[in-house]
C-alpha positions as a Markdown table, in Angstrom:
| # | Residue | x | y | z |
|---|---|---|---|---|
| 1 | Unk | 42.7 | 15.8 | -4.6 |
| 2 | Unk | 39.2 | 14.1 | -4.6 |
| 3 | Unk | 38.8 | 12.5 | -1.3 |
| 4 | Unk | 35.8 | 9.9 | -2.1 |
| 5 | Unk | 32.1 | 10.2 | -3.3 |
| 6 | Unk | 29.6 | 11.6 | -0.9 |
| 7 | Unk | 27.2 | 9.5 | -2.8 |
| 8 | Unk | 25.2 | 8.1 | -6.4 |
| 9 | Unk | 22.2 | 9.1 | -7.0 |
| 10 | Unk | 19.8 | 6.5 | -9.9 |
| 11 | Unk | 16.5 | 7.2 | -11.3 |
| 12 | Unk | 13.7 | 5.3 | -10.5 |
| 13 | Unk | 10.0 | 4.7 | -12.6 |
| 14 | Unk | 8.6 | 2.8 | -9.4 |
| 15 | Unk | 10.2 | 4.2 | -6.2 |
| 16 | Unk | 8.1 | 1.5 | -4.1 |
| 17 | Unk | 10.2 | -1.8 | -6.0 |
| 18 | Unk | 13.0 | 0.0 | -5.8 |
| 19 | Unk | 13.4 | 0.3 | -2.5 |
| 20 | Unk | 12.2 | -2.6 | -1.6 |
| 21 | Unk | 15.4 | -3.9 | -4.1 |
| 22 | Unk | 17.4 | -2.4 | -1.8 |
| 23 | Unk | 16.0 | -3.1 | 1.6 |
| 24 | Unk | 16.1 | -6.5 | 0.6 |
| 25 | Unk | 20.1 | -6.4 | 0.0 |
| 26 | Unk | 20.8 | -4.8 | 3.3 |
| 27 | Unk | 21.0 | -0.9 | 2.5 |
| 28 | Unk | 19.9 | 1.4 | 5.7 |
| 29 | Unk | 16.9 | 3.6 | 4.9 |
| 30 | Unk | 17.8 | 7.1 | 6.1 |
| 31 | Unk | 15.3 | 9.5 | 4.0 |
| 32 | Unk | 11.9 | 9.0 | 2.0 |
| 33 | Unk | 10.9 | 5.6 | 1.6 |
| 34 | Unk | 8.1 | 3.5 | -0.8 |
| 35 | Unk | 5.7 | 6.9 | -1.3 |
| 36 | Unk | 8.3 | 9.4 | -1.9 |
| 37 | Unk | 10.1 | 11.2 | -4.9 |
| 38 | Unk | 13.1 | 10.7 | -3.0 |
| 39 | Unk | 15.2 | 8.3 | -1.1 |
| 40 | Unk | 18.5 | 8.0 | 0.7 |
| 41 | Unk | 20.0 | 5.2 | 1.8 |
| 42 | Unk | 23.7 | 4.6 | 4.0 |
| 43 | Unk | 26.5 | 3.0 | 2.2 |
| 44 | Unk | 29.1 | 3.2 | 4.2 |
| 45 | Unk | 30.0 | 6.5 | 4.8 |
| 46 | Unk | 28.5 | 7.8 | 2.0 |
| 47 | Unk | 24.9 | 7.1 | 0.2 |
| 48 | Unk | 23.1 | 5.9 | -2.2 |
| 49 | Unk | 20.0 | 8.2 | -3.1 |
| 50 | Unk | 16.8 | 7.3 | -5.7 |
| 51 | Unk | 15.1 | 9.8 | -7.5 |
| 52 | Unk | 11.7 | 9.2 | -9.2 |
| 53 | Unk | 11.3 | 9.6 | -12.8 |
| 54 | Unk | 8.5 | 10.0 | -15.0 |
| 55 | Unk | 8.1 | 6.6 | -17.7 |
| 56 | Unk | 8.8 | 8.7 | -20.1 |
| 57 | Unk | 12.4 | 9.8 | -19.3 |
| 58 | Unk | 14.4 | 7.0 | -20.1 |
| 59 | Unk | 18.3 | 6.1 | -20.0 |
| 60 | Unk | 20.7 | 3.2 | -21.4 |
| 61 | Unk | 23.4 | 1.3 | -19.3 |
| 62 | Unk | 25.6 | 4.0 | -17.8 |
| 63 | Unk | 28.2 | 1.7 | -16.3 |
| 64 | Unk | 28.1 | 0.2 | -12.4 |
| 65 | Unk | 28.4 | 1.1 | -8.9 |
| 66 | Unk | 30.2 | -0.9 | -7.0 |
| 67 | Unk | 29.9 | -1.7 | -3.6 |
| 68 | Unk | 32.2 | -3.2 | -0.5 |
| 69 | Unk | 30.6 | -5.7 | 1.4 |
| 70 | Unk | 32.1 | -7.8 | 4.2 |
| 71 | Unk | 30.6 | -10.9 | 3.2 |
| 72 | Unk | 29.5 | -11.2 | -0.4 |
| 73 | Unk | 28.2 | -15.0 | -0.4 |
| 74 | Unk | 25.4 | -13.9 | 2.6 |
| 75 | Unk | 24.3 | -10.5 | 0.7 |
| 76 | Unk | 24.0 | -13.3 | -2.8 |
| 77 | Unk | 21.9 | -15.6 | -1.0 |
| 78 | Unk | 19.8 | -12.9 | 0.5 |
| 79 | Unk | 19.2 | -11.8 | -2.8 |
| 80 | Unk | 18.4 | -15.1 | -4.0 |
| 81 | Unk | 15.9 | -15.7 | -1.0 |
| 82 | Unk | 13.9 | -12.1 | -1.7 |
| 83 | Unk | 13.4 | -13.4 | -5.3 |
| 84 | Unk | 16.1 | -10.9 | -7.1 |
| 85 | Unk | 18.4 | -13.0 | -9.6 |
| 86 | Unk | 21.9 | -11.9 | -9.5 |
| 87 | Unk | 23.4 | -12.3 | -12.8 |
| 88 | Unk | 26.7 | -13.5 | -11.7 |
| 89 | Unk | 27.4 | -15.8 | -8.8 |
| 90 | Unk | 30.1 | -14.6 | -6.5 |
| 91 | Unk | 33.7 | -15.9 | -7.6 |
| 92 | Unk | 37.1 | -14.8 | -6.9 |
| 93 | Unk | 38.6 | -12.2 | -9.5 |
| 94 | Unk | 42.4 | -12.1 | -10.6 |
| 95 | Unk | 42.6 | -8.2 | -9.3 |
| 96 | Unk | 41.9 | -9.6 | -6.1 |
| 97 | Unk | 38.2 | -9.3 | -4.8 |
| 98 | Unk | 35.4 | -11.3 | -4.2 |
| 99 | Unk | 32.5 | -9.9 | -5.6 |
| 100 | Unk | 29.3 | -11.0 | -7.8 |
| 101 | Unk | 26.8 | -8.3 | -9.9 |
| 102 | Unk | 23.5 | -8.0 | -9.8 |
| 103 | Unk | 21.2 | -5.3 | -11.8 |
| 104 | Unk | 18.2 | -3.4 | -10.0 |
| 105 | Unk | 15.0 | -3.3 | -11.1 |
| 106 | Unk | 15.5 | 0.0 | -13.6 |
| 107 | Unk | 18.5 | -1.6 | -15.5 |
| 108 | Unk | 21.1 | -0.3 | -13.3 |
| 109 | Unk | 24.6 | -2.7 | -12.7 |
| 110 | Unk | 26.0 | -3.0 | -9.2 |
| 111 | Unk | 28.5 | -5.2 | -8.2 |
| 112 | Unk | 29.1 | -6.4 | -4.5 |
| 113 | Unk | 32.9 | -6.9 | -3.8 |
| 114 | Unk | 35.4 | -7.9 | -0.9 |
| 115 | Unk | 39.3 | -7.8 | -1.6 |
| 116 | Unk | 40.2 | -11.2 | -0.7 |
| 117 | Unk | 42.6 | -10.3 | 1.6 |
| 118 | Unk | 39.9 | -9.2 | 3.9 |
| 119 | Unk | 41.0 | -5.1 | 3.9 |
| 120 | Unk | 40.1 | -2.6 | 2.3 |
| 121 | Unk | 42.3 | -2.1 | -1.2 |
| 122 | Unk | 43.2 | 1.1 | -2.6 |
| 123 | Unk | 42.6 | 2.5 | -6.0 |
């Protein structure tokens, strides 16, 4: 039986906005950084890496990561106050979570989520 993802790994054309994207939504730098070809950041207990890619090598929506965060409004309106427009503001979802979506600056979906009864859900 899987246990959980270790972590997701997205493709990057400018490493230097990118994690700047994330820094700015609260994600722990652990490895790399602005200059480098590679980057890992915590997310939870797992990670969330960036890998540079040359312009060339391009890629279509892929679907979305999703990530729990104890308090979705705060992580919105710091994304509004570093300049990033979410494309959803947060609301309250019929399967039970909190959450709002936002896309980085390479075109990929996350959504930041919270079940509304304040613990963790299961899948």
């Amino acid at each position: 039986m899987i246990d959980s993802i270790s972590a997701v790994t997205l493709g990057t054309h400018d490493m230097a906005r990118a994690v700047r994207f994330y820094r700015a939504l609260g994600f722990e730098l652990l490895y790399g950084g602005e200059d480098a070809s590679f980057t890992s950041f915590r997310a939870g207990t797992g990670y969330l890496n960036l890998t540079a890619q040359p312009a060339e090598r391009q890629w279509s929506w892929w679907g979305r990561a999703i990530f729990y965060d104890t308090d979705v409004d705060a992580l919105h309106a710091r994304a509004l106050a570093a300049g990033y427009q979410p494309s959803t503001t947060p609301r309250d979802a019929p399967w039970g979570e909190r959450y709002f979506h936002i896309t980085d600056p390479d075109g990929h979906e996350l959504s930041f989520a919270w079940p509304l009864d304040g613990g963790m859900k299961s899948a």
